[in-house]
C-alpha positions as CSV (number, residue, x, y, z in Angstrom):
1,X,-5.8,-36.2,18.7
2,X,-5.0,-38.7,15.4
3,X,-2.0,-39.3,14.5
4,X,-1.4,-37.0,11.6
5,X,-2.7,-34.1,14.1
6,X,0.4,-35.4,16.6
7,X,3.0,-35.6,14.2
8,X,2.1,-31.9,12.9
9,X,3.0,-30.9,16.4
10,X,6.3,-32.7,16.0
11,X,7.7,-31.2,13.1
12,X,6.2,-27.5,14.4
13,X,8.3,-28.6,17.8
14,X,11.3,-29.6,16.0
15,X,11.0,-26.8,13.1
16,X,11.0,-24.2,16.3
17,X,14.4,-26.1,17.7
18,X,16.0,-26.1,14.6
19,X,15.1,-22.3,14.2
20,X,16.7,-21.8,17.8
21,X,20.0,-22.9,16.5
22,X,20.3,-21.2,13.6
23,X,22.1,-18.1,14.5
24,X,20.9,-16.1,11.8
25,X,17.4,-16.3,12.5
26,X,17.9,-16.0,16.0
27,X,18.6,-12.6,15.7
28,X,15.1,-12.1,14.9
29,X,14.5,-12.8,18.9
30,X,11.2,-15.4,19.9
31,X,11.1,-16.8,16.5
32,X,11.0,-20.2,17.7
33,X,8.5,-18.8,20.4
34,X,5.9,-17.1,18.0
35,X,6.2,-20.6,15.8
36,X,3.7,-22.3,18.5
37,X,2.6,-25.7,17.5
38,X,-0.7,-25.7,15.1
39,X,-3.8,-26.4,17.2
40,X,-5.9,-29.7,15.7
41,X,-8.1,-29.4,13.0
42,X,-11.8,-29.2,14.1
43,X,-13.4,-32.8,13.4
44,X,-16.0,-33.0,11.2
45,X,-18.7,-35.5,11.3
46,X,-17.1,-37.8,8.2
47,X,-14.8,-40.8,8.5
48,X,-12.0,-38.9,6.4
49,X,-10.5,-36.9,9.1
50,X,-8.4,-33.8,8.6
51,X,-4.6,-34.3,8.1
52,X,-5.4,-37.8,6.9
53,X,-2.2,-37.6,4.3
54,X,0.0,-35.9,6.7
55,X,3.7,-37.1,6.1
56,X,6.2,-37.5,9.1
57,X,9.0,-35.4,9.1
58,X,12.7,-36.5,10.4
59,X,14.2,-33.9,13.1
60,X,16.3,-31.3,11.4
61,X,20.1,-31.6,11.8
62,X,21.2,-28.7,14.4
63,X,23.4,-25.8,12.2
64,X,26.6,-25.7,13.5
65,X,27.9,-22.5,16.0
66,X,28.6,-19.8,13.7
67,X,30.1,-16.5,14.2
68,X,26.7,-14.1,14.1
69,X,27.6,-11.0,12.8
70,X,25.8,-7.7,12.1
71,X,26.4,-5.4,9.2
72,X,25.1,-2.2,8.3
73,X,24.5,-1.6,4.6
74,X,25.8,1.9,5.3
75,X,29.4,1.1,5.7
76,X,29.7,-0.7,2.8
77,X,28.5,2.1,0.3
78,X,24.5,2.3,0.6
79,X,23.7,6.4,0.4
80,X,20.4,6.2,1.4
81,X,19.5,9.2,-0.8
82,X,16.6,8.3,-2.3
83,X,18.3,8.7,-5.8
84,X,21.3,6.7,-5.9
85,X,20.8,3.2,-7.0
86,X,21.8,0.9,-3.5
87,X,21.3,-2.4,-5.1
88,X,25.1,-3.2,-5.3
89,X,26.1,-1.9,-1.7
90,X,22.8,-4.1,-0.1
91,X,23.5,-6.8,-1.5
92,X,27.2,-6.8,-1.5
93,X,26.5,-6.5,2.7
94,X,24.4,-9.6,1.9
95,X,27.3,-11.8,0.4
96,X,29.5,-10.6,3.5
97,X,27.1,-11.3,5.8
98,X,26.5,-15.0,4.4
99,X,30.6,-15.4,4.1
100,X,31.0,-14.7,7.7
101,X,28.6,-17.6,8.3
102,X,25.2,-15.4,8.8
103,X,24.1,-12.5,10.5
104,X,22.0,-9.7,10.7
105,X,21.9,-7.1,7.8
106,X,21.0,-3.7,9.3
107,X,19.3,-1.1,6.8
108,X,19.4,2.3,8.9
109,X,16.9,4.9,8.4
110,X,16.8,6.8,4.9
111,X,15.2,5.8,1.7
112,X,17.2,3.0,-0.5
113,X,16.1,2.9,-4.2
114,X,17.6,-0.4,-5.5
115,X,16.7,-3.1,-8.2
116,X,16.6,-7.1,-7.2
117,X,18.3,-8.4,-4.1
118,X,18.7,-12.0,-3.4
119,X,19.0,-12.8,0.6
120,X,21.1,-15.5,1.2
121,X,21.2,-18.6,4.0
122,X,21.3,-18.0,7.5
123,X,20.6,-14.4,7.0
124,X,18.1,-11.5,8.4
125,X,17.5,-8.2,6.6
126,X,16.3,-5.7,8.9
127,X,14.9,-2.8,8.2
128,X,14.6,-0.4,10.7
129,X,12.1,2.5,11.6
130,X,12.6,5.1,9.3
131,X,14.2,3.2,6.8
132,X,12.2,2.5,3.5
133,X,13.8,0.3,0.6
134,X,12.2,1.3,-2.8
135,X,11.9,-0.9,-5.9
136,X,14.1,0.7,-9.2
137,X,11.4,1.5,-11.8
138,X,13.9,0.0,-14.1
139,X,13.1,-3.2,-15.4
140,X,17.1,-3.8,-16.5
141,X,17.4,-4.1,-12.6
142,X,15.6,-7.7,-12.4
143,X,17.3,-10.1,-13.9
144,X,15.6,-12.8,-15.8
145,X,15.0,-16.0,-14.3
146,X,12.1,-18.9,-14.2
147,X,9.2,-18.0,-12.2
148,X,6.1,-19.4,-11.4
149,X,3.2,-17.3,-12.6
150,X,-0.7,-18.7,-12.8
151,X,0.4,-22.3,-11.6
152,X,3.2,-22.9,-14.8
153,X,7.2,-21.5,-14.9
154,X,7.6,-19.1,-16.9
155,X,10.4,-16.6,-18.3
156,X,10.1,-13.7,-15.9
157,X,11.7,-10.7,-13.9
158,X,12.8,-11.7,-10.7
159,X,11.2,-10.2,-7.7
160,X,12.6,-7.2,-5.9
161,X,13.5,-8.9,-2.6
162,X,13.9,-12.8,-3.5
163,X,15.8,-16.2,-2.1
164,X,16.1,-19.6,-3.9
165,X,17.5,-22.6,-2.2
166,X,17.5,-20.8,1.2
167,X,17.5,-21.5,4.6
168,X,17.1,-19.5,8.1
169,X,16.3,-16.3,6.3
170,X,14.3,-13.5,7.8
171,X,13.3,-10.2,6.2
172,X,12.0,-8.2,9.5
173,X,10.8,-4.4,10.0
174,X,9.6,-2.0,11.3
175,X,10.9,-0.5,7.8
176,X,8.5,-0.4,4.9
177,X,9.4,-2.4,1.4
178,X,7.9,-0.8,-1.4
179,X,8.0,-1.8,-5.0
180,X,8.3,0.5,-7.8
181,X,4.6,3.0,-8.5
182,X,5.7,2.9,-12.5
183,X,5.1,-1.2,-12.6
184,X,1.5,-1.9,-13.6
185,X,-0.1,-4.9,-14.4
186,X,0.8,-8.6,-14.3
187,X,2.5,-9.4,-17.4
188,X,5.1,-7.1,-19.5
189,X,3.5,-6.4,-23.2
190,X,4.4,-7.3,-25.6
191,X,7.3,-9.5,-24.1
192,X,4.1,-11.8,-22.1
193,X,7.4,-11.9,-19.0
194,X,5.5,-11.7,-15.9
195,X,6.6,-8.5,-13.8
196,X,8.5,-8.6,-10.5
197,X,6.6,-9.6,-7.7
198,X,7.8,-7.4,-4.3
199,X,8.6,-10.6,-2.2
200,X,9.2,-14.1,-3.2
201,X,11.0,-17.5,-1.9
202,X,11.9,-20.5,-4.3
203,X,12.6,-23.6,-2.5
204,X,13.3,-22.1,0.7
205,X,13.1,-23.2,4.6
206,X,12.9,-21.8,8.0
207,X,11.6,-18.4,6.4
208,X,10.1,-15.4,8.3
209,X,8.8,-12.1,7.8
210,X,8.1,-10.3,10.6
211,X,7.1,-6.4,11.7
212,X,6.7,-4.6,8.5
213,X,5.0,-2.6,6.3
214,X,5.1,-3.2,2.4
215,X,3.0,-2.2,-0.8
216,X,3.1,-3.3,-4.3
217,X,1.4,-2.2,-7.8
218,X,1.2,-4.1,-10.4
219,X,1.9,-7.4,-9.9
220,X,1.8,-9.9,-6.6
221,X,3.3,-8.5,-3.6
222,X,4.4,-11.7,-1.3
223,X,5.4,-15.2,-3.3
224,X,6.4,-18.2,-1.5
225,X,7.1,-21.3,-4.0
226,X,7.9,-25.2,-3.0
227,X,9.1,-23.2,0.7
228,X,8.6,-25.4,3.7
229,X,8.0,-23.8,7.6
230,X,7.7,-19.8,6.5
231,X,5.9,-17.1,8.8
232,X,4.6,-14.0,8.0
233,X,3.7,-12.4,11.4
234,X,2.4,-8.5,12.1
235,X,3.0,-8.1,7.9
236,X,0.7,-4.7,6.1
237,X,0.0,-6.0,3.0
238,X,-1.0,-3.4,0.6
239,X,-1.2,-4.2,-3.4
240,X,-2.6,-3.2,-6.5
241,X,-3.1,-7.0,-6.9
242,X,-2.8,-10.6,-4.7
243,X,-1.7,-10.0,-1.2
244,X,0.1,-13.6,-0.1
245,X,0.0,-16.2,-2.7
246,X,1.4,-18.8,-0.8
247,X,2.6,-21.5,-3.7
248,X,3.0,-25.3,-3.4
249,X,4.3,-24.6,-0.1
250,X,4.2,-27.0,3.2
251,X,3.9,-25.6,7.0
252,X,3.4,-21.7,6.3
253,X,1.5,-19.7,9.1
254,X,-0.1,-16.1,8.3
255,X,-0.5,-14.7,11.7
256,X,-1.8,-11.0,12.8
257,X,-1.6,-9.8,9.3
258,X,-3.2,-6.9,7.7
259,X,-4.4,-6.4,4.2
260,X,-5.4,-4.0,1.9
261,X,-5.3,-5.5,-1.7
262,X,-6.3,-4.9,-5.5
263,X,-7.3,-8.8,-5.6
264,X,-7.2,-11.9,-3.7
265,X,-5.7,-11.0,-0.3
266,X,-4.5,-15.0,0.2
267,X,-4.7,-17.2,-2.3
268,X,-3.6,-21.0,-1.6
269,X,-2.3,-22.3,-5.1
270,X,-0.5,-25.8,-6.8
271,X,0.0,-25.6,-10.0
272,X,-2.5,-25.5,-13.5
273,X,-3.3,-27.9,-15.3
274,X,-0.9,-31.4,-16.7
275,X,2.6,-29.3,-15.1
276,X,1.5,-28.8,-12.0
277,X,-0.2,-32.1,-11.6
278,X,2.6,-33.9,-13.2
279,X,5.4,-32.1,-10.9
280,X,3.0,-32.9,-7.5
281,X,3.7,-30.4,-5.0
282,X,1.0,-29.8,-3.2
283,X,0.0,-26.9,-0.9
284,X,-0.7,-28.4,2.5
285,X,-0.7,-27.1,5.9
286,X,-1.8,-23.4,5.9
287,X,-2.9,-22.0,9.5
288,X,-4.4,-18.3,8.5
289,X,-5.2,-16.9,12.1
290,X,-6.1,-13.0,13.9
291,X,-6.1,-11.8,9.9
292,X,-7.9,-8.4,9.0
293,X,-8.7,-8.8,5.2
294,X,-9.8,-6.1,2.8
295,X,-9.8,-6.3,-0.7
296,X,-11.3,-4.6,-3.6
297,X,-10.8,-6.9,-6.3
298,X,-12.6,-10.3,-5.9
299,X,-12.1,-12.8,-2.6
300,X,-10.2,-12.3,1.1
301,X,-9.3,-16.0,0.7
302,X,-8.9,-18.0,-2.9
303,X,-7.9,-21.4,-2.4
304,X,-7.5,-22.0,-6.3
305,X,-8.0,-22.2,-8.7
306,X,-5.1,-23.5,-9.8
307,X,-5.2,-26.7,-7.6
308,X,-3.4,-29.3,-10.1
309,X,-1.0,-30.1,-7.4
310,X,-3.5,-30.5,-4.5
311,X,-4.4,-28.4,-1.2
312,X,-5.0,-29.9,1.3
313,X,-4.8,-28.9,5.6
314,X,-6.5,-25.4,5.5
315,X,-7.7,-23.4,9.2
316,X,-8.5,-20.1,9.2
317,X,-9.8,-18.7,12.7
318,X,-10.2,-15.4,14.3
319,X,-10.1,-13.1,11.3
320,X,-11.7,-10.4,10.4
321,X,-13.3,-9.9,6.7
322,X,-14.2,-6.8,6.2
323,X,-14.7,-5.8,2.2
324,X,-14.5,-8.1,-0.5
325,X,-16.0,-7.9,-4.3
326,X,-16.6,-11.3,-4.2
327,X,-16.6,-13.2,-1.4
328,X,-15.1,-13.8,2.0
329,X,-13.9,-17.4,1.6
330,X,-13.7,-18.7,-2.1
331,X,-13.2,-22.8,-3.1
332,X,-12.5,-22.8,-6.6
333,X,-11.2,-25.3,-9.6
334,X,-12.3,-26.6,-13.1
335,X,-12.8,-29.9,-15.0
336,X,-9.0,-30.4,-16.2
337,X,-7.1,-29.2,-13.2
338,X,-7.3,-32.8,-10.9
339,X,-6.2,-33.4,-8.0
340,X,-8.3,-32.2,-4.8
341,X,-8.6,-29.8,-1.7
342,X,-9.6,-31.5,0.7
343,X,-9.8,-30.3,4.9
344,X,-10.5,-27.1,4.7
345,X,-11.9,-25.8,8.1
346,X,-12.8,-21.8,9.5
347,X,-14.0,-20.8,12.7
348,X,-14.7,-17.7,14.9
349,X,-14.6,-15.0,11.9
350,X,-16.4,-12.0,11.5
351,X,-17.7,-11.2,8.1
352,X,-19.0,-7.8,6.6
353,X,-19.0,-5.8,3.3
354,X,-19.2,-8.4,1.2
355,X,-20.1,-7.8,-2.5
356,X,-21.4,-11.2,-3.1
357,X,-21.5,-13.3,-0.2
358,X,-19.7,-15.4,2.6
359,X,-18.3,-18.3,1.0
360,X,-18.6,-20.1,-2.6
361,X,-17.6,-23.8,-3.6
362,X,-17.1,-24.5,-7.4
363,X,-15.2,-27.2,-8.7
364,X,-16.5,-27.2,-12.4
365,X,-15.3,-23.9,-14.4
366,X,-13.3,-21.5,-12.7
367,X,-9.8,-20.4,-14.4
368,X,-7.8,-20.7,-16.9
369,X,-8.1,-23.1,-19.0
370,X,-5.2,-25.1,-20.3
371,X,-6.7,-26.8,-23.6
372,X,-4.2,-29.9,-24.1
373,X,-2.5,-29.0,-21.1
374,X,-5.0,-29.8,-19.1
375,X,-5.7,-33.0,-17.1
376,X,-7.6,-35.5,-19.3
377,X,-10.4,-37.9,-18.6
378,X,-11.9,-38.5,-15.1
379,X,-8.4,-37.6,-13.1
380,X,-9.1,-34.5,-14.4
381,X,-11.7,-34.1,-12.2
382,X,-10.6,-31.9,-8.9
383,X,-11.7,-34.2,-6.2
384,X,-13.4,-31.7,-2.8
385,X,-13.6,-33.2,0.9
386,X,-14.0,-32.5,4.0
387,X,-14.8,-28.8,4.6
388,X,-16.0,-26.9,8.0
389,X,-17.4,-24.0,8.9
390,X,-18.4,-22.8,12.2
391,X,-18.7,-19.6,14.7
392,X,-19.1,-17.3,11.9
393,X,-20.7,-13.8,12.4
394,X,-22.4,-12.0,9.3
395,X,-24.0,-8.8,8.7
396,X,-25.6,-8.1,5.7
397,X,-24.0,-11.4,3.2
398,X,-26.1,-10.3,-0.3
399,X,-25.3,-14.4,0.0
400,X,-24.6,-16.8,2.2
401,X,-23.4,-20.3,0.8
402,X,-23.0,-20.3,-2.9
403,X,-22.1,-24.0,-3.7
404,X,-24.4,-25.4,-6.2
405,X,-21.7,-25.2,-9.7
406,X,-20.1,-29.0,-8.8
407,X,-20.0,-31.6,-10.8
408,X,-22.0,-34.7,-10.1
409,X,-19.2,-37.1,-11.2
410,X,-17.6,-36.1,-8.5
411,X,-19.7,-34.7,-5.8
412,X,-18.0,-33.0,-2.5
413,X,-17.8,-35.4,0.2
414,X,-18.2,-33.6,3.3
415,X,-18.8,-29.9,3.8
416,X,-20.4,-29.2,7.7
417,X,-21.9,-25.5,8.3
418,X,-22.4,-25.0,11.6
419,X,-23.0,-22.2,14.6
420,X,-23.9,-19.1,11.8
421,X,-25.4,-16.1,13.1
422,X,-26.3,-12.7,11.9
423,X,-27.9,-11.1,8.6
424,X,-28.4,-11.9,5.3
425,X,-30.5,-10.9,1.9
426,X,-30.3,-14.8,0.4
427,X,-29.8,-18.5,2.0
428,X,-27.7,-21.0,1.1
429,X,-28.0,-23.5,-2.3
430,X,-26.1,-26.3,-1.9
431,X,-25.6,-29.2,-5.4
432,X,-23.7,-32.6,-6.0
433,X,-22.6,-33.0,-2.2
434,X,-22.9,-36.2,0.3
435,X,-22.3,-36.2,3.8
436,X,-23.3,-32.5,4.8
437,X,-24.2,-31.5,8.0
438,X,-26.0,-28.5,9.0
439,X,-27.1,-26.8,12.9
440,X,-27.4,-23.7,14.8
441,X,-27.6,-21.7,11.2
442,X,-29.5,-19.1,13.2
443,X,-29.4,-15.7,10.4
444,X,-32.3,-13.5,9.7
445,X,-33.5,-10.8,6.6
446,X,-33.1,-13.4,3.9
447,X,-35.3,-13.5,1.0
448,X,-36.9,-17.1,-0.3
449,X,-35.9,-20.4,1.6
450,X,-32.8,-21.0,3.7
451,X,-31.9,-23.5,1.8
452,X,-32.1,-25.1,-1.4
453,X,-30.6,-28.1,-2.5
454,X,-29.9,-30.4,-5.4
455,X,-28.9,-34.3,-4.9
456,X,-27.5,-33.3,-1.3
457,X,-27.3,-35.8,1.4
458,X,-26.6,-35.7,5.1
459,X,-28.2,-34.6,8.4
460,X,-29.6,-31.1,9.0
461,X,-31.3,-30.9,5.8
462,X,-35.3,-30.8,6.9
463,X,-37.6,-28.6,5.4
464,X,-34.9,-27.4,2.4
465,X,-36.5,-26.5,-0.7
466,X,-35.7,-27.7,-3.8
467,X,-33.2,-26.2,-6.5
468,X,-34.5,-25.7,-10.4
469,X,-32.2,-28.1,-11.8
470,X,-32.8,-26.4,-15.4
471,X,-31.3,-23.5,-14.3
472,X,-28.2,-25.0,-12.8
473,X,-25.5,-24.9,-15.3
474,X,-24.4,-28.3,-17.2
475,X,-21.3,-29.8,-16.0
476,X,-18.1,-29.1,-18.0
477,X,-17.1,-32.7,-20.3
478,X,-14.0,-34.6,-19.1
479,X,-11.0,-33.4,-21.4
480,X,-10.0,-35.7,-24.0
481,X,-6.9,-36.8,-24.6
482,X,-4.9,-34.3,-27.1
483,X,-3.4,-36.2,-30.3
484,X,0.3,-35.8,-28.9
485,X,0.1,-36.4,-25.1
486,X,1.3,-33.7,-22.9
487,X,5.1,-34.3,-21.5
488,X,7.4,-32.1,-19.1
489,X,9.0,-29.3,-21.3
């Protein structure tokens, strides 16, 4: 084990202790339990190991005892009809809840239509079976605030269940959460405000979502932003559009979670362009595990492409992909986004239903661009490294590696495939990489070579044929600089 792997298991450890004391999350019962400490990163076969930029974390201060109350939102006004708008009486239990030091907020069975509500520190919504709380189809009912929306903050509505500056917060079923059927789309025309997401943390710590069932339209269902140490565990995930976007965010585990979405089902994001890069917060630490992933719009897993702030500490293992548009596992950037992902590992997944493969790596023109916003010159660039893949079952990939748009200015350093069975219609084409490794790729049915390549180097590469470098497409310029440099605004 190196020592960024061992420190990872410290702050997990501590993270779990500091989760123990605080009495509002406690109510949530083995928090600290299911929080186990991340397993290490597979090795690969390059010198830059994973959880190389790992930072060490200081133990969390123990919360104070507190008085750990429990509330139901029916004795402080909710109906529960179905009709009547709820949002004051919830979150009016809220604010008591978080007065009296933090609790548990109890929504009892019966369908609550409300507009935003904000938890608060130290305190656990629970929604219990039977109980469903509906999103107001009334945009007056989220207020406006600054949101983050494609990688740059934004004038938006606020989502319908939402924290900032939180900590010790749980939002816990066996309820269902379910956003408005009226909201449609991303964006609000002709205002350009992005909609309200269903679920989303600003800044927050120590968060968890646990047991329960929610569904979303339009826009985003599940938003974590700059959080550090969140859990989704046992969540349904059903949307019109992304599934978990998990945001600039540190420590965040998606464990036994099912989806059923309209577009990405996870995406790992950092910002776009010269804001994100320029604010820095990157997206490190994910642990995706015992995932079933459907999705009808494009990828189960998009890491990008808005990247600016860097992503970095990826494992996925023991998930399930069963439909995609796209792809199962999507690595994707463009020339003026910068900084890198880098140790990115999967193992033991099965993969079927795929509309256009298992996996595709492209660094060079994927997203939005942001014209002068962008990243200029060489930083620009989005650096790739070290990324693993092993134990994966296919059936029927119309691809199997996609990874030959990169740009040779900046080739990926370090991608091993290893231990892939089952069936596919097309090989792999690999371009622009150093540092690959390649065994037990044991798949039948494929059409034309294995493998192709294009100024690859590495071990396992015997007997690859050779990409048409005319038909590869020409990698994007560097971005110049713009006549007024970009600042902060």
């Amino acid at each position: 084990m190196n020592r960024a792997q061992t420190r990872r298991r410290s702050f997990l450890k501590t993270a779990a202790q500091t989760l123990i004391a605080a009495p509002a999350v406690s109510a949530l019962g083995s928090f600290a339990e299911a929080q186990q400490p991340m397993k290490p990163a597979a090795q690969t076969a390059h010198p830059a190991q994973a959880g190389a930029h790992a930072t060490a974390h200081k133990p969390a201060a123990k919360a104070p005892a507190k008085p750990a109350v429990k509330l139901n939102v029916r004795d402080y006004g909710a109906t529960g009809d179905g009709k009547t708008k709820d949002t004051l009486a919830i979150q009016q239990t809220i604010e008591r809840c978080s007065a009296f030091g933090g609790g548990e907020v109890v929504v009892p069975a019966g369908d609550y239509l409300a507009g935003a509500l904000s938890l608060r520190s130290n305190v656990v919504l629970r929604i219990e079976e039977g109980a469903t709380l509906n999103g107001s189809p009334d945009m007056a009912d989220y207020p406006l605030a600054q949101v983050r929306w494609e990688g740059h903050w934004i004038k938006g509505y606020s989502s319908f269940i939402n924290a900032t500056d939180a900590e010790n917060i749980g939002l816990v079923g066996p309820g269902k959460i379910i956003g408005s059927p009226t909201e449609r789309g991303r964006v609000e025309r002709p205002s350009g405000m992005r909609l309200p997401a269903l679920i989303e943390f600003n800044n927050c710590k120590n968060v968890r979502v646990e047991d329960c069932y929610t569904q979303n339209f339009g826009m985003w269902s599940i938003h974590p932003v700059y959080c550090e140490n969140t859990m989704f565990k046992n969540v349904t995930v059903k949307s019109g559009a992304d599934g978990i976007d998990v945001d600039s965010c540190k420590h965040t585990v998606i464990d036994g979670c099912t989806f059923e979405t309209g577009d990405d089902s996870i995406s790992l994001k950092s910002g776009r362009g010269a804001e994100g890069n320029d604010i820095g917060r990157v997206c490190e630490d994910t642990l995706i595990t015992n995932c079933t992933l459907t999705d009808q719009g494009f990828a189960n897993i998009g890491i990008g492409s808005e990247t600016s702030g860097g992503v970095r500490g990826v494992r996925i293992e023991k998930c399930k992909f069963i439909h995609a548009r796209s792809h199962a596992i999507f690595i994707k950037s463009r020339v003026g986004r910068g900084a890198f992902v880098e140790d990115v590992s999967a193992t033991d997944l099965d993969v079927s239903g795929m509309g256009q493969g298992f996996l595709q790596i492209t660094n060079t023109n994927t997203g939005k661009s942001d014209g002068d916003a962008s990243v200029i010159g060489e930083a620009g660039i989005p650096l790739f490294k070290n990324f693993r893949f092993s134990n994966v079952r296919v059936t029927d990939m119309p691809s199997l590696v996609d990874a030959k748009l990169l740009t040779p200015a900046k080739p990926l350093d370090g991608l091993t495939l290893e231990n892939i069975t089952g069936t596919c219609k097309k090989g792999m084409e690999l371009a622009y990489m150093k540092n690959v490794h390649l065994a037990g790729i044991k798949v039948t049915g494929f059409d034309g070579p294995l493998l192709a390549t294009a100024h690859v180097t590495g071990t396992g590469l015997v007997g690859a044929a050779k990409l048409d470098e005319t038909k590869l497409p020409k990698a994007p310029d560097v971005v110049p600089a713009p006549p007024t440099p970009y600042q902060l605004h």
